[in-house]
C-alpha positions in Angstrom: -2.9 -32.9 16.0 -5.7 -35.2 17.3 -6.9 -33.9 21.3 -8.0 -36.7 23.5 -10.1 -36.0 26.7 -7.0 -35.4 28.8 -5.7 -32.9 26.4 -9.1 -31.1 26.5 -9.1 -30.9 30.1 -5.4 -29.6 30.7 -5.8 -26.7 28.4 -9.1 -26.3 30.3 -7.0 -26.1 33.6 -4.2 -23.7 31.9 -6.8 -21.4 30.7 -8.1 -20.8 34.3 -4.7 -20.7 35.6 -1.5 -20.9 33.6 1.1 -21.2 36.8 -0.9 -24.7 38.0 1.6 -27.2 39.0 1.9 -29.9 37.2 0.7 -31.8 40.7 -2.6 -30.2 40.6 -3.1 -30.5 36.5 -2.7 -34.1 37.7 -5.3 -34.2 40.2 -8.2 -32.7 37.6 -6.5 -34.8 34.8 -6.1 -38.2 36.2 -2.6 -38.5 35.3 0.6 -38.8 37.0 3.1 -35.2 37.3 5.1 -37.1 34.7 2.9 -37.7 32.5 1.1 -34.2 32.5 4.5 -32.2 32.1 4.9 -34.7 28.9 1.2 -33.8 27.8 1.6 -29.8 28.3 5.3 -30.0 26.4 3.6 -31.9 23.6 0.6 -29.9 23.7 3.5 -26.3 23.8 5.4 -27.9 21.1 2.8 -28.7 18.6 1.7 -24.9 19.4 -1.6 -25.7 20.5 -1.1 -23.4 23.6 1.5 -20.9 24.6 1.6 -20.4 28.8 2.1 -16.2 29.0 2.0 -13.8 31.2 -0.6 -11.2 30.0 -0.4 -7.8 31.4 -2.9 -4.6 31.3 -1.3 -1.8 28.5 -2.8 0.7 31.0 -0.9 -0.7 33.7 2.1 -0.4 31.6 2.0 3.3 31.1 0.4 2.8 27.7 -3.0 4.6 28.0 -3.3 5.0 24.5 -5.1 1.9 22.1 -6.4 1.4 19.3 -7.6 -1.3 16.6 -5.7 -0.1 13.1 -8.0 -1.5 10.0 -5.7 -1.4 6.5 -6.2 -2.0 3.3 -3.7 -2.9 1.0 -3.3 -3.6 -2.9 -0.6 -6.0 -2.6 0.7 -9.5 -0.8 -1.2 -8.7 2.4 1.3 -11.2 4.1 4.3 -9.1 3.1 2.4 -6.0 4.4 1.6 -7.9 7.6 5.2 -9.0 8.1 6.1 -5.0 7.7 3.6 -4.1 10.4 4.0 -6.1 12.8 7.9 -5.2 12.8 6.5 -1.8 14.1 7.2 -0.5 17.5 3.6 -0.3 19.5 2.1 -3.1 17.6 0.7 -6.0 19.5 -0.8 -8.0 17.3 -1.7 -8.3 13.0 -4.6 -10.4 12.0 -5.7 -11.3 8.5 -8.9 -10.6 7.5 -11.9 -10.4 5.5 -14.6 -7.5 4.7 -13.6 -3.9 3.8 -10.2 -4.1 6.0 -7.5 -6.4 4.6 -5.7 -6.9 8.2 -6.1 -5.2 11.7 -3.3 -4.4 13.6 -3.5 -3.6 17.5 -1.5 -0.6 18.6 -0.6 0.5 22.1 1.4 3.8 23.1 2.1 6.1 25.5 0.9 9.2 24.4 -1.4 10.0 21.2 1.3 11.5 19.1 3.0 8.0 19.6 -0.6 6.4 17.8 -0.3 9.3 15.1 3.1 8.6 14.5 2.7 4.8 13.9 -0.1 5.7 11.8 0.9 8.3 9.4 5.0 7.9 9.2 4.7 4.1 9.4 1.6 2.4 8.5 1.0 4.1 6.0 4.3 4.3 4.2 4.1 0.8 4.3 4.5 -0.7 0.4 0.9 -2.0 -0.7 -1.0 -0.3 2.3 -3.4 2.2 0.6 -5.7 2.9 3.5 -5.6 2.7 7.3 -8.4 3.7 9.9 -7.6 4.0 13.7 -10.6 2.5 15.6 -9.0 4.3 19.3 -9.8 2.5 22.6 -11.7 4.4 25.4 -11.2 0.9 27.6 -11.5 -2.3 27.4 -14.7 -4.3 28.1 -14.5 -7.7 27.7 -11.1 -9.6 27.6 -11.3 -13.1 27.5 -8.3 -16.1 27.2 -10.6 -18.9 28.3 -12.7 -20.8 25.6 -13.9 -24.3 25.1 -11.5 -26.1 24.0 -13.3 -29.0 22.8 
């Protein structure tokens, strides 16, 4: 998918606030409310951006974090499909290095984060290693990059 100027400056605007009325996207943009809520629908259906609500683990009542690195000996998509089926998982990224994949992990308590680690990640077919990398907070936690 090709992004125009217009394009570039309404995922601008949703990255500084994602609940902006398609009035004021039209203001910054130039466009008419019609033709912004057409832009932002082709722009959600093409899955260039998904509009979220993104909320603090902490706040949650899951104090407990951490960045899983695994290794595996097998399809590492197949592997990745298992993990992220896994209760406490937030996230699986592909990698490359001395880790195969990372997964994200949040939990309540850290018998939860020992439990997804030794009964399930590691049980998972193909996964021959995993390292927990725990979370003592969160520094830096952008959703707002150049988009163009």
């Amino acid at each position: 998918m090709t992004l125009d100027d217009v394009d570039h400056i309404l995922l601008r605007e949703l990255q500084r606030d994602g609940r902006a009325s398609y009035t004021a996207l039209s203001e910054a943009s130039g466009l008419s409310a019609p033709a912004v809520r057409q832009r932002v629908q082709r722009l959600r259906d093409e899955g260039v951006v998904q509009i979220v609500g993104v909320t603090d683990p902490m706040a949650l009542g899951l104090p407990v974090m951490a960045l899983i690195g695994v290794r595996v000996d097998t399809d590492v998509h197949a592997v990745a499909d298992r993990i992220s089926e896994l209760s406490g998982v937030i996230y699986v990224v592909l990698t490359a290095g001395s880790f195969d994949l990372f997964a994200e992990v949040v939990c309540k308590e850290p018998a939860e984060l020992l439990a997804v680690l030794n009964d399930h990640i590691k049980r998972v077919p193909g996964v021959t290693r995993a390292e927990a990398f725990t979370y003592f907070g969160i520094h830096t936690h952008r959703f707002a990059w150049p988009s163009a």
